[in-house]
C-alpha positions as CSV (number, residue, x, y, z in Angstrom):
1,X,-30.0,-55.9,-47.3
2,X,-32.9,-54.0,-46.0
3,X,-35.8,-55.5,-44.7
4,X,-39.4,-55.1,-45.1
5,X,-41.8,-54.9,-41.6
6,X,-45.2,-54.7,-41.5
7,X,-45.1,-50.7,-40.5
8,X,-49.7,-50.6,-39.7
9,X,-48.8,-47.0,-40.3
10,X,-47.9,-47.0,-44.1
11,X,-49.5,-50.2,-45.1
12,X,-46.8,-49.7,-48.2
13,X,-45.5,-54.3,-47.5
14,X,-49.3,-55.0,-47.0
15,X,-50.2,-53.7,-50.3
16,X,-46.7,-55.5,-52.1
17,X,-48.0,-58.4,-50.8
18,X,-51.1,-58.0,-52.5
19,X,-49.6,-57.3,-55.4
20,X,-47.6,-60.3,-55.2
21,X,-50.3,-62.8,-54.2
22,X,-52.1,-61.2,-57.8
23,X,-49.3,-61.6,-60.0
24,X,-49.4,-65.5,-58.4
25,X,-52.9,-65.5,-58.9
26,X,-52.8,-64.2,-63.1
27,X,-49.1,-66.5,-63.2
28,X,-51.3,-69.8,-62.1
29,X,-54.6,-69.1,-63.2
30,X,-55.1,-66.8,-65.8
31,X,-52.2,-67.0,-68.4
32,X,-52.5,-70.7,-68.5
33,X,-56.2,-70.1,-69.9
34,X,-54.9,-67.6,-72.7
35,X,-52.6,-69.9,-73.4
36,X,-54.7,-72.9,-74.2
37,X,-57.0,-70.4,-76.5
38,X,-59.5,-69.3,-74.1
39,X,-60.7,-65.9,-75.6
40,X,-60.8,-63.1,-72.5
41,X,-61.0,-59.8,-72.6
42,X,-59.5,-57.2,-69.7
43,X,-62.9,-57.2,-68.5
44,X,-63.7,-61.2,-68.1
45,X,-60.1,-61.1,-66.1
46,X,-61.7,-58.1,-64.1
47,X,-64.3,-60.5,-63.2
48,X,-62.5,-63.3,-62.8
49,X,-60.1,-61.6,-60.1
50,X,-63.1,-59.9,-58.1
51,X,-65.3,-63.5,-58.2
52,X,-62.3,-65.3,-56.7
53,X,-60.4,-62.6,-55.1
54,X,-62.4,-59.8,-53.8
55,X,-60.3,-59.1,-51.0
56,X,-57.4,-58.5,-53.1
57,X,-59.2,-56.2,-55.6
58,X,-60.6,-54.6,-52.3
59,X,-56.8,-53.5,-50.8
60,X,-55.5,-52.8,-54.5
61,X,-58.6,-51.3,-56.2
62,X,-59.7,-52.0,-59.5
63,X,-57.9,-49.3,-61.2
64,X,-54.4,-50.7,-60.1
65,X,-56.0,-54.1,-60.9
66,X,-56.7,-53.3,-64.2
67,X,-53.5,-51.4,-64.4
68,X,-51.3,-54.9,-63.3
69,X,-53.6,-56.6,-65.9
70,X,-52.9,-54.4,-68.6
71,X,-48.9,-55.2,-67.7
72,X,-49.1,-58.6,-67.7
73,X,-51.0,-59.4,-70.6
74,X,-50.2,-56.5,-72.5
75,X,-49.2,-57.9,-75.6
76,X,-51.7,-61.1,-74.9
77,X,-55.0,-58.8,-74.8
């Protein structure tokens, strides 16, 4: 089994963490919302995410954001 360092020179596990940490953030957060019939759009979950985690949206972007959103709650949007 491989193993994943933190390599400062391609950043690549930094930024799976922060992909991870935003999936746990939608997982806990977000979908239980949508699922008790609050109406929100990809852009309310935009804000959402940057109000309460900016520093994730900083190392991710709001594109990729937007793009993990769109996986997620593809079929929920």
């Amino acid at each position: 089994m491989a193993q994943v360092t933190d390599n400062p020179a391609d950043g690549s596990s930094i930024h799976q963490q922060a992909k991870q940490q935003l999936h746990q953030y939608f997982r806990t957060y977000i979908r239980p919302l949508i699922r008790a019939g609050k109406q929100m759009d990809l852009k309310n979950m935009l804000y959402q995410v940057n109000s309460r985690k900016p520093r994730l949206v900083q190392q991710l972007g709001t594109q990729q954001v937007q793009h993990i959103l769109q996986i997620i709650f593809g079929n929920e949007l």
